[in-house]
C-alpha positions in Angstrom: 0.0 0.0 0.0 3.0 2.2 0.6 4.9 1.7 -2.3 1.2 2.1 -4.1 0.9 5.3 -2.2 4.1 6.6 -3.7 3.7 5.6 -7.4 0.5 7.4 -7.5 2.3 11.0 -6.2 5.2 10.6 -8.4 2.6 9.7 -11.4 0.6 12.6 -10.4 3.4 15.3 -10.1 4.5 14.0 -13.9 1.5 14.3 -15.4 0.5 17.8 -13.8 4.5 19.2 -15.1 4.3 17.8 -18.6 0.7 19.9 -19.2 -2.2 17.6 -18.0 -5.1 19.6 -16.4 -5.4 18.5 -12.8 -9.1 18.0 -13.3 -8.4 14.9 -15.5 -5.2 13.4 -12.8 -8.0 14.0 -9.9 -10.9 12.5 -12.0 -8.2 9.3 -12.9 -6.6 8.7 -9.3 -9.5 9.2 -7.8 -8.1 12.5 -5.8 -8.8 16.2 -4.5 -7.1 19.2 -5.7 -6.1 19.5 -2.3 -4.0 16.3 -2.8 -2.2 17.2 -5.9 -1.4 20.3 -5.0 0.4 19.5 -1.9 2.7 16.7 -3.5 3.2 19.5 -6.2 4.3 22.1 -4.0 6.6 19.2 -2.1 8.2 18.1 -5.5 11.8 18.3 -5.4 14.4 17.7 -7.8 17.2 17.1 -5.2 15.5 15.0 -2.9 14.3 11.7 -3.7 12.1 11.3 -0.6 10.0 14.2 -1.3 7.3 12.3 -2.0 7.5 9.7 1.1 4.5 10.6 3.8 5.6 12.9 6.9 5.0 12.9 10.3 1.9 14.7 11.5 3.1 15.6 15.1 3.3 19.7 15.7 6.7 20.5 15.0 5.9 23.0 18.0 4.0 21.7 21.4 1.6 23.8 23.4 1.8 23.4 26.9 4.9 21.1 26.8 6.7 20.7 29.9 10.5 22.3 29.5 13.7 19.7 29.7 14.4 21.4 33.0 10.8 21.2 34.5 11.2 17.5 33.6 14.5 16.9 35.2 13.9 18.9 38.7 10.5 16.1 38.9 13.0 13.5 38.7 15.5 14.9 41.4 12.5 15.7 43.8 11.4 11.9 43.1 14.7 10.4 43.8 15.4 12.7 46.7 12.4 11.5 48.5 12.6 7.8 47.2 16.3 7.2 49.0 14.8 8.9 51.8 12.5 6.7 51.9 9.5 8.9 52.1 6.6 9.1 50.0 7.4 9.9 46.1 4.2 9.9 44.0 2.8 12.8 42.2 1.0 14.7 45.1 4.2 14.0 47.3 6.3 15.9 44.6 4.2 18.4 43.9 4.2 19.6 47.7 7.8 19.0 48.2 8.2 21.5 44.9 5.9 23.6 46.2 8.2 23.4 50.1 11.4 24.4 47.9 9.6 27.3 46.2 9.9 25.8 42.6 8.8 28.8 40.4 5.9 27.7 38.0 4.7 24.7 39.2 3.5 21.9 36.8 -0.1 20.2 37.9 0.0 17.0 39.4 -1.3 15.5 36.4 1.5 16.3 34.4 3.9 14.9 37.3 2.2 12.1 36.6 2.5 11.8 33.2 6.1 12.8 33.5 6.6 10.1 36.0 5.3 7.5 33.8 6.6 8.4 30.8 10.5 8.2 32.4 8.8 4.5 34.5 9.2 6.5 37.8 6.0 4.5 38.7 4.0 1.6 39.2 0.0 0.3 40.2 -1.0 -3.1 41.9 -2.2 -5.4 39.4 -5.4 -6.9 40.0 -8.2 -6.2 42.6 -7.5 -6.9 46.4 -9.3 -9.7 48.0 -9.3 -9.5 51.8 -8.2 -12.7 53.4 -8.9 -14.8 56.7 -11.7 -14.0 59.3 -14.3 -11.8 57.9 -13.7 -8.2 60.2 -16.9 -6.2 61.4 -15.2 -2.9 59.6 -17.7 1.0 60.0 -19.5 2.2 57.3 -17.8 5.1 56.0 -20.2 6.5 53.0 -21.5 10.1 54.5 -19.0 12.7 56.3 -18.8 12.2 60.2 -20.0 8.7 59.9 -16.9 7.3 61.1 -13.9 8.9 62.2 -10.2 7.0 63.5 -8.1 8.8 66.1 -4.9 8.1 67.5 -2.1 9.6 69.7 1.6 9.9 67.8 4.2 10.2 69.9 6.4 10.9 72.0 7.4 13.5 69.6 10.1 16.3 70.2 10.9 19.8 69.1 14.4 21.4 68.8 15.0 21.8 73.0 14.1 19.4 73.7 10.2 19.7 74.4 8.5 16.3 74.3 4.7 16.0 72.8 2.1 13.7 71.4 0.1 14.8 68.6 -3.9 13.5 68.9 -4.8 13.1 65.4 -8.6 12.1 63.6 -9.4 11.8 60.3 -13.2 11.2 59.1 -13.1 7.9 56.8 -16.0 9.5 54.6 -14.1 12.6 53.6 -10.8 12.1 54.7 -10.3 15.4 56.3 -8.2 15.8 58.8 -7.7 17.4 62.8 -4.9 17.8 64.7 -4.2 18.8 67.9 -1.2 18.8 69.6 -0.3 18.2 73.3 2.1 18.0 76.1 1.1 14.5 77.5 -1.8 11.8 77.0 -3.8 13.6 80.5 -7.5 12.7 80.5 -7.8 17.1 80.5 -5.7 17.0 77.3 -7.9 14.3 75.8 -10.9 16.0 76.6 -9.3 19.1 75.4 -8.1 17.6 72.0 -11.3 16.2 71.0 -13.6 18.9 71.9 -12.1 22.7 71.5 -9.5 21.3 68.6 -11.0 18.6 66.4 -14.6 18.4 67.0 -15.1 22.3 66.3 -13.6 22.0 63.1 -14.7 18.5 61.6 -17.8 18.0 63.6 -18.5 15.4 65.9 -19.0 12.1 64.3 -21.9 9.1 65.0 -18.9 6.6 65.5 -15.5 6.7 66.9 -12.8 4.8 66.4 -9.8 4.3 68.5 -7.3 1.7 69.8 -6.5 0.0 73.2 -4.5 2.7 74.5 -5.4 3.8 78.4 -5.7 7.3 77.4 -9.2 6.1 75.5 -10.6 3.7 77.3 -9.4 4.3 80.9 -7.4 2.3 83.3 -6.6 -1.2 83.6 -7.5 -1.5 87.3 -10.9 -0.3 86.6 -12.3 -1.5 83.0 -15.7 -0.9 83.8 -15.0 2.9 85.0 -15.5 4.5 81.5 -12.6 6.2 80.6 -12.8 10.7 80.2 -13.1 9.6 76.0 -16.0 7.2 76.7 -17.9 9.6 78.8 -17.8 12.4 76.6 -18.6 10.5 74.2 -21.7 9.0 75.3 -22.9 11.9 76.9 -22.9 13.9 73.4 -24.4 10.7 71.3 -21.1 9.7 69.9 -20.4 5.7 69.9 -16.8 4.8 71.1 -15.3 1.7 69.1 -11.9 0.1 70.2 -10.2 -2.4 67.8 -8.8 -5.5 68.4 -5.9 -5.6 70.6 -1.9 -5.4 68.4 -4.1 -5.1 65.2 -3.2 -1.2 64.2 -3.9 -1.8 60.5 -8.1 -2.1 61.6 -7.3 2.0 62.1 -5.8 1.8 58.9 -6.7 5.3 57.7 -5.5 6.8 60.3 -2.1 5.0 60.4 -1.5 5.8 56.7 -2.1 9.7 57.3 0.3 9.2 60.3 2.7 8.6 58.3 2.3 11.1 56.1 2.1 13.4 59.4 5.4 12.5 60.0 6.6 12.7 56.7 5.5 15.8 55.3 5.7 17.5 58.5 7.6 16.7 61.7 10.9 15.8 59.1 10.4 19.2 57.2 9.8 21.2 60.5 12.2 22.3 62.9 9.8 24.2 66.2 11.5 25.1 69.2 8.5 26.6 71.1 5.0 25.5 71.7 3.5 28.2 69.8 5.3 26.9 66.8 4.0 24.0 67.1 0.3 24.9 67.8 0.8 27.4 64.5 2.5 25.3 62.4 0.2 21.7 62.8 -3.4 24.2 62.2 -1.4 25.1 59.0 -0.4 21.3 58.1 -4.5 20.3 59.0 -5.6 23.5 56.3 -3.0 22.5 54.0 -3.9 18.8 53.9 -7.6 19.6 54.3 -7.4 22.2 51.0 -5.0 20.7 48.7 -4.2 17.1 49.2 -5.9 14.9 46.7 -7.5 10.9 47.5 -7.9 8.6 44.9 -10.5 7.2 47.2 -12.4 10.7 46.7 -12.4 10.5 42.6 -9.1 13.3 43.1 -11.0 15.6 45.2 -9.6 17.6 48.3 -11.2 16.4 51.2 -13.1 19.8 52.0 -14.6 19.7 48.0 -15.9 16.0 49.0 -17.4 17.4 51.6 -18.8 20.7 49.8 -20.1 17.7 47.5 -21.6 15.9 50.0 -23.6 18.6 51.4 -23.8 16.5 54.9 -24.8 18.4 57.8 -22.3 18.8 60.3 -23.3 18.6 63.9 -20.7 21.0 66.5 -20.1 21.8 70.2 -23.0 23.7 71.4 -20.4 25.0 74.5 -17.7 27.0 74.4 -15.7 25.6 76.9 -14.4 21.8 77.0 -16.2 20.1 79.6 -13.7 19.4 83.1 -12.2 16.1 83.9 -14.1 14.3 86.0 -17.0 13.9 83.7 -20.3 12.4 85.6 -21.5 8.9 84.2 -23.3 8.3 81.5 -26.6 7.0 82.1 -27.5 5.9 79.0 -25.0 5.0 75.7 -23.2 2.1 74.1 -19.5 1.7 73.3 -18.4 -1.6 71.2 -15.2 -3.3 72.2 -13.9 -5.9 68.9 -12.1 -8.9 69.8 -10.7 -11.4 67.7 -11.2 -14.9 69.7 -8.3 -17.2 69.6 -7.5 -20.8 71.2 -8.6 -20.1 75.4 -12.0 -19.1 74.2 -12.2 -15.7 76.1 -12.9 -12.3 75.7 -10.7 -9.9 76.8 -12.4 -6.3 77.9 -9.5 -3.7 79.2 -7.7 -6.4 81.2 -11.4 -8.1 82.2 -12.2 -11.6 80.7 -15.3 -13.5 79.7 -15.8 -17.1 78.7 -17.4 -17.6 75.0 -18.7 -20.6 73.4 -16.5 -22.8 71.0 -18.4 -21.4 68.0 -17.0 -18.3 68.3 -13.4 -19.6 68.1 -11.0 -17.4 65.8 -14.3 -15.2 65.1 -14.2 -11.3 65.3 -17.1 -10.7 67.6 -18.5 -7.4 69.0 -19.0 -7.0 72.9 -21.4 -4.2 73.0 -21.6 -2.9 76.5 -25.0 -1.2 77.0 -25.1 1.5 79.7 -28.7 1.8 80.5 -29.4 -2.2 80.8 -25.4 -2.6 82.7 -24.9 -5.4 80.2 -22.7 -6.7 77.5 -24.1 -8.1 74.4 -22.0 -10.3 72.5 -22.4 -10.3 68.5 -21.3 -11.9 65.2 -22.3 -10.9 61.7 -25.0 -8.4 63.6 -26.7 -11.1 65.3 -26.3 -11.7 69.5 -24.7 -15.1 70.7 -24.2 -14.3 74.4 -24.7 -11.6 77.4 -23.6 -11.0 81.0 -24.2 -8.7 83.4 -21.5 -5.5 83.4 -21.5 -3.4 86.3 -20.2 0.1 85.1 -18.5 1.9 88.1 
């Protein structure tokens, strides 16, 4: 077809020079004007591939990224890479943007960049969870479900030692941080209320691990730690995972690491003011900027616009005093994962459960109006006992 291709333009061309009106060469080849015109205007004497077909790329590119735009991407990308830190395309972009790289490229061109040089890769093939099936929160509308964790110790330049309480909603991904001097059941109180809950709203469920600064103290596990009693007395429904299973507060874990990545490493605060300034700036900036697959490459705050959820607040101004009175009425879910000895373990307290329940995830539901605990697999009650709250 080629070689075809160029007989019939070299034919043409001949035809047209030696006289022949072009309405006859079109009418025989079966061609425009436009056609014979062009391979006449590209007939040349000295070169014998004038009449071989060109490239149609633009000989000029608009937008196209400069050689120097393309290298600095790949320096960023290695720089982070051998330190081990995060490199994808968001990751670079905000490290560009730290260094006060003048006209930033989007992150869908770092992207492109990064897999046009094969600076990245995808998992092939859909996940498929394995083992026990896990009672996991819904997370489908804002404040449904939020995970919360303490990080730390952590240290400024001093040295000044703090934790930093941080909650993301699972829905939105949007983030609160707030960071204080120790784990006290005042800062706790403190964290959650006048920091996090003012800003992202206060969720239906709320996720947290074992630690005692959540659920209370090991000597007495039916006391109801400061966390659980403010929660239950403002309709909030404390869950606690399974015991030396962080990855069931996975989302959480994952933005702790980019906590510590994109901000205690690029940070150096020496007082506490710093500190207080500089993690409300890192919770904007995350909130306003950073992009989730999991939210279709929305910010958190425009999946939340999107959602147009109603957000329930504080209705004080002040953050209730440690003690808080108990509850009288409430629930808080504890999961367990039930292994060999066929008990459950509550905060240091055990119960016996029947042999069906062996290497089950099972919820112990501890009701405060009845003073029981309800013990359920796939939604459905297997067992109670009596549960004295002090």
């Amino acid at each position: 077809m080629k070689e075809e291709n160029t007989r019939q333009r070299i034919l043409a061309v001949e035809r047209f020079k030696n006289g022949e009106s072009s309405e006859g060469i079109c009418a025989s080849l079966n061609k425009s004007r436009a056609w014979l015109y062009k391979w006449v205007s590209r007939y040349d004497d000295h070169n014998t591939s004038w009449c071989e077909s060109q490239s149609r790329r633009p000989k000029i590119v608009a937008n196209f990224t400069p050689a120097e735009m393309v290298e600095i991407v790949k320096m960023v990308r290695l720089n982070l890479y051998n330190q081990d830190l995060f490199c994808g395309a968001q990751d670079i972009h905000w490290e560009m943007e730290e260094l006060g790289v003048a006209l930033l490229p989007s992150i869908r061109n770092i992207n492109r960049i990064l897999s046009r040089h094969s600076l990245t890769h995808r998992r092939t093939g859909k996940y498929e969870a394995k083992g026990t099936a896990y009672p996991a929160l819904p997370s489908l509308r804002a404040n449904q479900t939020n995970q919360a964790d303490f990080v730390g110790p952590c240290y400024l330049k001093g040295p000044v030692r703090f934790y930093s309480l941080n909650v993301i909603d699972t829905a939105t991904v949007r983030c609160g941080l707030y960071p204080a001097l120790s784990k006290a059941s005042q800062h706790v109180i403190d964290g959650f209320w006048a920091a996090i809950w003012k800003r992202l709203g206060m969720p239906n469920n709320l996720q947290v691990d074992n630690a005692m600064s959540f659920f209370g103290s090991r000597k007495h596990p039916c006391g109801m730690g400061p966390l659980i009693r403010l929660c239950l007395h403002h309709g909030i429904e404390p869950w606690f995972i399974p015991m030396a299973e962080p990855w069931r507060n996975g989302r959480i874990e994952n933005f702790n690491d980019r906590y510590h990545q994109m901000f205690l490493k690029k940070n150096i605060m020496t007082t506490e003011k710093e500190l207080h300034t500089g993690s409300l700036t890192f919770e904007q900036r995350h909130n306003n900027k950073y992009r989730y697959s999991k939210l279709k490459g929305k910010t958190p705050l425009k999946a939340l616009a999107d959602s147009k959820a109603e957000l329930r607040f504080p209705k004080e101004t002040e953050a209730p005093k440690h003690p808080l009175q108990k509850p009288e009425t409430g629930r808080y879910h504890v999961v367990r994962l039930v292994r060999s000895d066929l008990t459950l373990n509550i905060f240091g307290e055990t119960f016996p459960v029947p042999p069906e329940l062996q290497y089950e995830y099972v919820i112990a539901t501890i009701n405060v109006k009845e003073q029981k605990l309800k013990l359920f697999l796939d939604k459905i009650q297997v067992d109670e006992f009596k549960y004295k709250l002090r």
